[in-house]
N, C-alpha and C positions, 0 to 999 in steps of 0.2 A: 345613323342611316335608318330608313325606314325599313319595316317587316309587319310581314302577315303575320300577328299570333291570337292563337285561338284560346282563350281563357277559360270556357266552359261552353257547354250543346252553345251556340247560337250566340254567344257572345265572342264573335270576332273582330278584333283591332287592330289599329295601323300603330306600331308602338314604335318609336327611336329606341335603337339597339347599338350597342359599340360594335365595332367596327374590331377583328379578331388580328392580330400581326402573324407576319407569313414568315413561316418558318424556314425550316432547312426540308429540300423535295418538296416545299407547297408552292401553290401557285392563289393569285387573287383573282377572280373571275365576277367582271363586274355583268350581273345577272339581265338577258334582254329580256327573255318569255320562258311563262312558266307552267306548263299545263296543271291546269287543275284534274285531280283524280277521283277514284271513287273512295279508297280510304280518306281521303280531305275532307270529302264532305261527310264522310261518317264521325270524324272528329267534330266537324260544322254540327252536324244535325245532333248526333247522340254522346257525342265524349267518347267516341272510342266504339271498336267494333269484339264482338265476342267478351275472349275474359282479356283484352287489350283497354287498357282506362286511362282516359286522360288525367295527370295527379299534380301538375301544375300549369302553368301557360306553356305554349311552347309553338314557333315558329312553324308554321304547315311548306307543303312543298316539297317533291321531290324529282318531281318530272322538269326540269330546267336544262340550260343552255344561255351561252354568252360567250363576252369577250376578255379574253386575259389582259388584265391591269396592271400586273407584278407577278413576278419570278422570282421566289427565293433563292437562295447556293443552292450549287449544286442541281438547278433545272436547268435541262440540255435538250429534251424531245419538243420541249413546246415555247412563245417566244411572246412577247408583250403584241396587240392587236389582233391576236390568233383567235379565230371562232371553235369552241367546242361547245362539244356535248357534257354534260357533267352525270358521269357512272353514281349515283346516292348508294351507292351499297361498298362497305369498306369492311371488310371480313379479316379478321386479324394472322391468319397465315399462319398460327399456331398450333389452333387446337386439333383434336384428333378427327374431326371433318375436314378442314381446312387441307389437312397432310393428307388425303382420301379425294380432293379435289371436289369437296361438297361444299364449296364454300357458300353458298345458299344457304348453309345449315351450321355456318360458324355458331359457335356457343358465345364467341365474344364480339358479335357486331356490331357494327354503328351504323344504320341507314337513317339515311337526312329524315328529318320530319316524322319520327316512329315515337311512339310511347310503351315501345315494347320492355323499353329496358328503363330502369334510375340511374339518373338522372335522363330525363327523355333526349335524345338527339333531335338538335335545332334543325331544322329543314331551309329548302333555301328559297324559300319568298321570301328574298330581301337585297338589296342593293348591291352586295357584293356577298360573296361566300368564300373563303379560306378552305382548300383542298388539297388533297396529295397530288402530285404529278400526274399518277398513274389513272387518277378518275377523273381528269380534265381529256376527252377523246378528241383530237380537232376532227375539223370537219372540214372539206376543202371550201373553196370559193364560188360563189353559185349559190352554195345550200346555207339556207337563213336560220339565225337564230329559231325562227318560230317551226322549223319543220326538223331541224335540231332535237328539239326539245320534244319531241315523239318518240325517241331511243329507247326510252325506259319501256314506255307500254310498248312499243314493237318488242323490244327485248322479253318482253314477260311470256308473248305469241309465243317469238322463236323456242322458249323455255318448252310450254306446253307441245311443240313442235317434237323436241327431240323424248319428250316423255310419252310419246304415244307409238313413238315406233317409225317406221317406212309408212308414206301418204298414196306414194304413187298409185293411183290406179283404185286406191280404196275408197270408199264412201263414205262421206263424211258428213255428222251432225253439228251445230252450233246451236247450241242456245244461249239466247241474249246476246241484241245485237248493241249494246254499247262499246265505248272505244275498244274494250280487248277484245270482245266478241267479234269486231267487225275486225279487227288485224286479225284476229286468231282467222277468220275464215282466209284473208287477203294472202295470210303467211302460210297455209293450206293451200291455195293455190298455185302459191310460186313453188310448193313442195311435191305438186304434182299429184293432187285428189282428183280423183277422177269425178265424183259427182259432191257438192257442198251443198247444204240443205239449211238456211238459220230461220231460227224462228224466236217470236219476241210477242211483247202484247204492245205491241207500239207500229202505227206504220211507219212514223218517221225518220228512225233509228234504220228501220228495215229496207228503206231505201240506199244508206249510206253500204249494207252488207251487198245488195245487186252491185252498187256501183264497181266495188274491190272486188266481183267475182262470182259471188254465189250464184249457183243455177237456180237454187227457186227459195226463197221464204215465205214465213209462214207467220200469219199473225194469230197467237192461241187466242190470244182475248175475244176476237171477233169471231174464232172458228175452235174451240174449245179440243173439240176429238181431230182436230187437223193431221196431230202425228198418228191416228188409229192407224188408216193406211198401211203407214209404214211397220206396222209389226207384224202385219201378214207372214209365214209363213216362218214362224218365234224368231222375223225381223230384218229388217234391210239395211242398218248402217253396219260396217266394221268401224268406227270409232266414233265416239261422242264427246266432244268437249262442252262442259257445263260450262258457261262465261257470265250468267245471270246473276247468278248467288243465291239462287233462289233455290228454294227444298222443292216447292212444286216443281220445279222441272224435269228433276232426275225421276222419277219413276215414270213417266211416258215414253223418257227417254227412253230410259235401261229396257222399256218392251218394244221400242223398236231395233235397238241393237241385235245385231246375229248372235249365236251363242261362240262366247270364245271373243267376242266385243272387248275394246275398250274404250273405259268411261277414263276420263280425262277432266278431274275437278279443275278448276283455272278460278272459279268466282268464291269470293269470300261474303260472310255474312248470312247465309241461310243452313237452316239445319234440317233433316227429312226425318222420317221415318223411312229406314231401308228394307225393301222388300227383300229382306235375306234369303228366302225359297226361290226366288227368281234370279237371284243373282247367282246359287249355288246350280240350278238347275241349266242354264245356260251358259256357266261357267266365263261368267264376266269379270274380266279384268277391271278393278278400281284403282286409278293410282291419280296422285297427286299431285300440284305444278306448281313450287313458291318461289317469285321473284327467278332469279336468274344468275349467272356470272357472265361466262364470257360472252353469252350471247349481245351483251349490250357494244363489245367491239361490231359483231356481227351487223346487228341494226343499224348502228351509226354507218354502213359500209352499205347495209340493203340501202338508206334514205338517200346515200351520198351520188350511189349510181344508176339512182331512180330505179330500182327493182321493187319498192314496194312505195306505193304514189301516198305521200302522207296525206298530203295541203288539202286535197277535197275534203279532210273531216274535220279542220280548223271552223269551227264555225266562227269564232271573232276572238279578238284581242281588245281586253278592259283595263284599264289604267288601274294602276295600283290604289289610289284613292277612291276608286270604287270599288273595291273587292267583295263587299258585304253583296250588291250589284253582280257579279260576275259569280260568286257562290250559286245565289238563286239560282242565275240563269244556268250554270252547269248541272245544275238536279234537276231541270227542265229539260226530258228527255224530248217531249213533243217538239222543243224548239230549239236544242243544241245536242250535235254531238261530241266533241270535245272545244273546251272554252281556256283561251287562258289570260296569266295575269302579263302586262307589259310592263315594264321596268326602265 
């Protein structure tokens, strides 16, 4: 069968892969749409993000959904033509987080398409994937492969959601409006923020965060001191999610937050220098959002009854033989904001 796999920065190929046998609890789920993410292309572009290194080829993809193929023994919950969602994150239920219900933080996981760990975990750009039961999510009838396959990054929202506290009523920052930036405001809305604020150096991105909700965005690139404003009087949000990944963003930020703020890292990839006096003097909360568990039942359940509108941020579906094609275009913030591959 064919697969995406990434062999080095920038050398991406379509390779024939064997085809895995389905076990006892697995299911075959022959793959429709695959959103491309922002670690993907950190693999595409640089080999890996931080001290995460790519150290041999390995299949990208973790944002998918499809149709079940096959059912090994002993599957009961799910059935051959059934459309799911497919959970990428498989946390071994042993270790001493796992038992503590941090399964985000298992020390023995397998998420699809990661080169965190040796042997790297295959991801699933590719024709069909072999899965446990339990990370196969259906999805009812109505909801497509391609709006499916939005679980994971809505799910990663929902995460930074419950890491920031109660929404209701509080004021909220977003920076960077790419895919999680713009759930993260959209899932802030449905949580009941009273006023959402994103800002981005893009206007095109910045339109997709109005459409899900935001009361006003802000484009820094064109208006650099845009957030001054807002740190009148040491500050006008109670919470700030960073979704950029970017270093420059978190100190304008952290000076418009109230004191007693929470910052909400969600993006990966940038480093800062932290204004440690400002953060102790305002006594700002720093806390941190990786990946997810159960919220991705959650998502799959927000997309299924239209509580959070995926489809407007599809901007297209590119055939697997053009993937190299569909890479580009998803690192083209001016002209896409989420792309994926069709299968």
């Amino acid at each position: 069968m064919k697969a995406v796999v990434i062999h080095a920065p920038g050398d991406l190929r379509i390779d024939e892969v064997g085809e895995e046998p389905v076990g006892t609890g697995e299911v075959r789920v022959r793959i429709a749409a695959g959103g491309i993410c922002g670690s993907d292309l950190h693999y595409f572009r640089h080999g890996g993000f931080g001290a995460v290194r790519l150290k041999a080829p390995m299949i990208l993809g973790h944002e998918i959904a499809g149709v079940v193929a096959e059912c090994g023994a002993g599957v009961a919950a799910l059935r051959v033509g059934q459309t799911v969602a497919v959970n990428p994150s498989l946390p071994c239920e042993a270790c001493e987080y796992c038992r503590k219900g941090l399964q985000n933080h298992c020390l023995d996981m397998r998420f699809l398409g990661s080169a965190m760990r040796w042997p790297h975990v295959q991801g699933g750009f590719r024709e069909t994937l072999v899965c446990r039961e339990t990370q196969a999510v259906p999805v009812p009838d109505g909801v497509s492969p391609a709006e499916a396959a939005f679980a994971e990054p809505l799910a990663v929202a929902l995460h930074a959601m419950s890491r920031a506290g109660p929404l209701v009523g509080r004021r909220v920052l977003v920076t960077g409006s790419g895919p999680i930036g713009v759930l993260v405001a959209a899932a802030a809305r449905r949580a009941g923020a009273g006023e959402i604020v994103v800002t981005d150096v893009l206007d095109a991105p910045l339109a997709f965060a109005a459409r899900v909700g935001a009361d006003r965005t802000l484009d820094v690139a064109a208006e650099p001191d845009a957030l001054a404003a807002f740190a009148a009087g040491k500050g006008t949000f109670d919470i700030m999610f960073e979704a950029s990944g970017s270093g420059a963003a978190i100190v304008p930020g952290l000076a418009a937050l109230k004191p007693r703020g929470v910052l909400v890292l969600v993006g990966q990839g940038g480093e800062a220098a932290l204004p440690v006096s400002l953060v102790v003097t305002k006594e700002i909360e720093l806390r941190g959002a990786f990946r997810f568990h159960e919220e991705f039942a959650t998502a799959v359940s927000f997309i299924a009854r239209r509580l959070v509108d995926v489809a407007p941020l599809l901007t297209g579906t590119v055939g697997v033989a053009d993937a190299r094609q569909a890479f580009e275009l998803a690192g083209d913030k001016r002209r896409a904001m989420k792309v994926q591959l069709g299968f």
